[in-house]
N, C-alpha and C positions, 0 to 999 in steps of 0.2 A: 615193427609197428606199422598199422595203415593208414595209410592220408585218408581223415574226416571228409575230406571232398568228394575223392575218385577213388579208394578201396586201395590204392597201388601201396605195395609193399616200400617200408622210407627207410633209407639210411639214418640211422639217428646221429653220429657221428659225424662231425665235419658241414651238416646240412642247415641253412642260414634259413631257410623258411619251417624250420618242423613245429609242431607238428605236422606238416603241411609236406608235399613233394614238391612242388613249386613254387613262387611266384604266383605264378596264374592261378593253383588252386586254393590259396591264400585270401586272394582278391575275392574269388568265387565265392571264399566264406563273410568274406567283410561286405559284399556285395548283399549277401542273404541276410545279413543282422542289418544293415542301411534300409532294407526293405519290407523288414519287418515281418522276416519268413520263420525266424528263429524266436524267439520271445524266454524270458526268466518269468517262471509264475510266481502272481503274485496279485494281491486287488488293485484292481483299476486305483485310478488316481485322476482326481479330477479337480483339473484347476480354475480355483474361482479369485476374484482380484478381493486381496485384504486392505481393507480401507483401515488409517492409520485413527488412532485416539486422536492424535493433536489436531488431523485433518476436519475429526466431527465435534471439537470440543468448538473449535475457531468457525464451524461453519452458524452450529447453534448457537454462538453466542453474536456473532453478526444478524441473524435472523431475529434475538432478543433485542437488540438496540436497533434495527430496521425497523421493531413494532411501536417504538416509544416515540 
């Protein structure tokens, strides 16, 4: 099998980084997803703040009794 990083042929047998041939070219790959070289497709996702029921029920009803 070849290391995803550098093409070099990997022992698979006995080898504590595989798929990977080292260490370093393990990093190398964790290093390329942290950075956002790698990506899962998929639609964006865009996050907007959800405001709670209880939060708007208690605001309108303080804004009703602030009118009376």
């Amino acid at each position: 099998m070849k290391c995803p990083t550098c093409n070099k042929l990997v022992e698979w047998d006995d080898n504590p980084f595989r798929p990977f041939c080292s260490e370093r070219c393990k990093l190398i790959d964790l290093g390329r997803w942290v950075s956002e070289e790698y990506r899962v497709p998929g639609k964006a996702v865009i996050s907007e703040p959800v405001e709670n029921d209880e939060d708007q029920t208690g605001s309108e009803a303080n804004s009703s009794e602030s009118k009376l």
